[in-house]
ROTOR-176109 format. One record per atom (N, C-alpha, C): atom name; x negated, y, z negated. Coordinates in Angstrom, 3 decimals. Layout:
% ROTOR-176109
- at; x; y; z
- CA; X; Y; Z
...
***
This chain:
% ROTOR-176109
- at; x; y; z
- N; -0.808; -1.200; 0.000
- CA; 0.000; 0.000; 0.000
- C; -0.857; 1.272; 0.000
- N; -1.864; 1.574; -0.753
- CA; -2.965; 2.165; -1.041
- C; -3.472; 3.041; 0.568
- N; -3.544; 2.127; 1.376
- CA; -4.499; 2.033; 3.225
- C; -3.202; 2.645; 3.715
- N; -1.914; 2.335; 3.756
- CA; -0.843; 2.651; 4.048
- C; -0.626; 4.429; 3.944
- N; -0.735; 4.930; 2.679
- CA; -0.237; 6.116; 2.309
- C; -1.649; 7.014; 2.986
- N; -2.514; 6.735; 2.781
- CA; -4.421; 7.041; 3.490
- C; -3.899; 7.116; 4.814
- N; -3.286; 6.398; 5.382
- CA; -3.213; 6.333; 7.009
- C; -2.358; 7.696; 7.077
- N; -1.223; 7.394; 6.411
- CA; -0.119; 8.484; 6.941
- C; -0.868; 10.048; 6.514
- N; -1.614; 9.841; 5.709
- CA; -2.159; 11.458; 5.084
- C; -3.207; 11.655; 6.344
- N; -3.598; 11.256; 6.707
- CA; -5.019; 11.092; 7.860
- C; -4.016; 11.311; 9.483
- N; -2.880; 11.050; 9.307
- CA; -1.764; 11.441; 10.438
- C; -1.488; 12.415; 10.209
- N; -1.310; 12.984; 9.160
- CA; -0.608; 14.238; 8.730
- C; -1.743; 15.175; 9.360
- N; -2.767; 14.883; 8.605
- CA; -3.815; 15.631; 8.708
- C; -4.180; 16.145; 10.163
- N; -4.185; 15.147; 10.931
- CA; -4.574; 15.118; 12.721
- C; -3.236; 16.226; 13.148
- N; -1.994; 15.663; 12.985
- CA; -0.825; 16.943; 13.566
- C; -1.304; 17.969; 13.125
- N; -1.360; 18.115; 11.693
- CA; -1.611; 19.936; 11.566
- C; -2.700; 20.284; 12.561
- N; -3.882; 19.713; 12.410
- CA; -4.871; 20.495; 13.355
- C; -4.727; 20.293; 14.395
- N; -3.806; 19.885; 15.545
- CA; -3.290; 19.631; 16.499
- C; -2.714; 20.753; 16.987
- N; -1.597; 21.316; 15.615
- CA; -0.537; 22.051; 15.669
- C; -1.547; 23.972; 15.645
- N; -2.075; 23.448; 15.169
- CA; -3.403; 24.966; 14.832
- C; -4.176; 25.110; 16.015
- N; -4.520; 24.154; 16.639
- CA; -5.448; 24.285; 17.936
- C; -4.442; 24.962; 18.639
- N; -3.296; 24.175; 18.874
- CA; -2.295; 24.258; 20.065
- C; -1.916; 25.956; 19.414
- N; -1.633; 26.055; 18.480
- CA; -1.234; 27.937; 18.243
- C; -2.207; 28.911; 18.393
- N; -3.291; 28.505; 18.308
- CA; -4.309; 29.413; 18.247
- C; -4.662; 29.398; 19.655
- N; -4.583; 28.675; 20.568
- CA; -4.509; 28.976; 22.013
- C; -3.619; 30.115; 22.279
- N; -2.373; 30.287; 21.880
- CA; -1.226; 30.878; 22.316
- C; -1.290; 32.174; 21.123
- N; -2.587; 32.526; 21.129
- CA; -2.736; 33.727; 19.851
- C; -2.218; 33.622; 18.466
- N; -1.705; 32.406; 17.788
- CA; -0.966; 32.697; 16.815
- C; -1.452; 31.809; 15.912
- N; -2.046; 32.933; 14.623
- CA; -2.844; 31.755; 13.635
- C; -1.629; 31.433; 13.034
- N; -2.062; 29.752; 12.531
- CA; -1.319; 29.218; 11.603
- C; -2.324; 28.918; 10.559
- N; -2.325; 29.220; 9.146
- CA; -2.687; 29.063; 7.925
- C; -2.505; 28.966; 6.770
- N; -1.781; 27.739; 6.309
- CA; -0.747; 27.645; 5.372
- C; -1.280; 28.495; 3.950
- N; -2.483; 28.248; 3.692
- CA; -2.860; 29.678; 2.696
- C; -2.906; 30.814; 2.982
- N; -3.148; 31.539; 4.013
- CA; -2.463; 32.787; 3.889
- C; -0.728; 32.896; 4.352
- N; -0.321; 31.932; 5.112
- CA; 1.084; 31.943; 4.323
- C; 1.867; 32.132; 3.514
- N; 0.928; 31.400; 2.089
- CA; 1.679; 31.008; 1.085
- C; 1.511; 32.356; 0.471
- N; 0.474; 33.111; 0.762
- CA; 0.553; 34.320; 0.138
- C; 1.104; 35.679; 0.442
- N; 1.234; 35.667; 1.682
- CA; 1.833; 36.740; 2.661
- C; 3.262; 36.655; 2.807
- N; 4.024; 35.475; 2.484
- CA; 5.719; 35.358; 2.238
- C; 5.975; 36.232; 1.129
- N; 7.342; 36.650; 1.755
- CA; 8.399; 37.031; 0.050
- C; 8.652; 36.152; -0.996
- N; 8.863; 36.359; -2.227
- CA; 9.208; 36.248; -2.936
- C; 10.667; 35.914; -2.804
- N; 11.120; 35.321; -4.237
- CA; 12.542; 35.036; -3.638
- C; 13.248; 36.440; -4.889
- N; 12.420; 36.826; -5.593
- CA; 12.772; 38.399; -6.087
- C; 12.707; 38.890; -5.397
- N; 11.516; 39.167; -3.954
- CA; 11.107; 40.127; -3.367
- C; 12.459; 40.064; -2.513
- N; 13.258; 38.852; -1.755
- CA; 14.231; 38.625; -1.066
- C; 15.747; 39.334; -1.827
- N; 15.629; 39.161; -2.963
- CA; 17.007; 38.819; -3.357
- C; 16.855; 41.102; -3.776
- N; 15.963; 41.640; -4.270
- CA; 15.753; 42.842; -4.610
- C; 16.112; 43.425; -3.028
- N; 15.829; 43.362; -1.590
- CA; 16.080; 43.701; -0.502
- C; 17.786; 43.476; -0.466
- N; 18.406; 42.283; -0.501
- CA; 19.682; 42.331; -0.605
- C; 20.374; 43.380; -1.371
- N; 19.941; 43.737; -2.684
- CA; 20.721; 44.257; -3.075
- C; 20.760; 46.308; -2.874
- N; 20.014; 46.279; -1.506
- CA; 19.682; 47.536; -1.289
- C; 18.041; 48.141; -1.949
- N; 17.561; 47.273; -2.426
- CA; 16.231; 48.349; -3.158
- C; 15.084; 47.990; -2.472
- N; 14.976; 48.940; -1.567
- CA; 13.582; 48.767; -0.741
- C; 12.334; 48.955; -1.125
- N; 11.859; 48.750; -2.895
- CA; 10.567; 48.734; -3.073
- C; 10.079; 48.018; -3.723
- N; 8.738; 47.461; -3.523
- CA; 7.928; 46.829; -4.266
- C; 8.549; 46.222; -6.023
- N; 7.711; 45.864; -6.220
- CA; 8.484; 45.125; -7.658
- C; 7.479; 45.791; -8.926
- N; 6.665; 46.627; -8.066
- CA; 5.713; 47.487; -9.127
- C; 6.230; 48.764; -9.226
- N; 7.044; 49.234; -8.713
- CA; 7.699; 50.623; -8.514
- C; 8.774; 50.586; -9.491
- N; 9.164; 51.827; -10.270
- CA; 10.039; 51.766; -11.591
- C; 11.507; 51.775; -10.875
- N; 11.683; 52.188; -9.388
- CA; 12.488; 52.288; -8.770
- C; 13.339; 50.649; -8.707
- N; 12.866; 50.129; -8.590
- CA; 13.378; 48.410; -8.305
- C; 13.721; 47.896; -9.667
- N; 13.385; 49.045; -11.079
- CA; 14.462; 48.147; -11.808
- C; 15.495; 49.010; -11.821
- N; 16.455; 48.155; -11.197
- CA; 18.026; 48.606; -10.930
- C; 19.081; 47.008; -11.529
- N; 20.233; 47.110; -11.496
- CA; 20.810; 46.146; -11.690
- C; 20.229; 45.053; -12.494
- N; 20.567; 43.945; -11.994
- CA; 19.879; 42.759; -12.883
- C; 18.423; 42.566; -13.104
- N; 18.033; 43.426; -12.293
- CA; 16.415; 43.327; -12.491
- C; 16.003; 44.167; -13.609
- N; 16.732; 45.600; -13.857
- CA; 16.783; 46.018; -15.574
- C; 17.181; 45.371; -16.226
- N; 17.892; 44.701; -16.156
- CA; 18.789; 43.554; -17.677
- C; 17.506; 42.443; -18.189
- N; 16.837; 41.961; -16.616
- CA; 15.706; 40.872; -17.124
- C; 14.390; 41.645; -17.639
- N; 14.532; 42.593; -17.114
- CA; 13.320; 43.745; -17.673
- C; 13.575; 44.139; -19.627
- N; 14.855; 44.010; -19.456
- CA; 15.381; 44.753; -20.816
- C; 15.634; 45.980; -20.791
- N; 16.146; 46.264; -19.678
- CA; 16.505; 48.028; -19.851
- C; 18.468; 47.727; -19.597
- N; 19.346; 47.595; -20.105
- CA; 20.377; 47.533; -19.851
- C; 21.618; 48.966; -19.981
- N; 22.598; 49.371; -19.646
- CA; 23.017; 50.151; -19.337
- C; 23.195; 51.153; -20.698
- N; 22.725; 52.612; -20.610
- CA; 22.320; 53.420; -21.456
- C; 21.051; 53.058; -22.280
- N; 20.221; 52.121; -21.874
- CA; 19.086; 52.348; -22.463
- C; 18.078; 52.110; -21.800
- N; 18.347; 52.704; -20.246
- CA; 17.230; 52.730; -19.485
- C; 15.585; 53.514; -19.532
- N; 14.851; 53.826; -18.313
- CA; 14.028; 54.412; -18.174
- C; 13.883; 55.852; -18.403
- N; 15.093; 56.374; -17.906
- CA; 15.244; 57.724; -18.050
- C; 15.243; 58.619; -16.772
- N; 14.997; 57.509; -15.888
- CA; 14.369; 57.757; -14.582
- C; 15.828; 57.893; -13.190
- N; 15.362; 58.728; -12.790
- CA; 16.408; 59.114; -11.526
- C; 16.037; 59.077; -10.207
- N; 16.410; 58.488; -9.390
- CA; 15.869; 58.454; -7.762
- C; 16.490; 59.820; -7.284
- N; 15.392; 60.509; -6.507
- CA; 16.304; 61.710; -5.962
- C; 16.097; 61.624; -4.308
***
């Protein structure tokens, strides 16, 4: 079973770099580490839904539920006003 799971990882292995040659011909890196770092967030996703177009370091983005998990809940916010 051992040679079995080795084979299929050693298959795996051959498609991806298959799949990377074949993109990188056609200009387009594929690199699952900078992927993994260059995606949204699923805060970063769900903060865009609810209208707030900034960063998650900006005092602006705690709005709604994202103040409540922050701990700023209604009348005891930041103090802070978007103008």
């Amino acid at each position: 079973m051992p040679e079995m799971v080795q084979t299929f990882k050693s298959m795996q292995k051959t498609e991806s770099e298959k799949r990377k040659f074949l993109a990188s011909i056609q200009g387009v890196e594929l690199n699952e580490s900078s992927n993994n770092e260059g995606g949204s967030s699923f805060e970063d996703i769900k903060r865009r839904a609810m209208g707030i177009n900034t960063s998650a370091d900006d005092v602006v983005s705690l709005q709604g539920s994202f103040a409540s998990e922050a701990g700023f809940g209604i009348g005891a916010g930041l103090g802070y006003f978007k103008e």
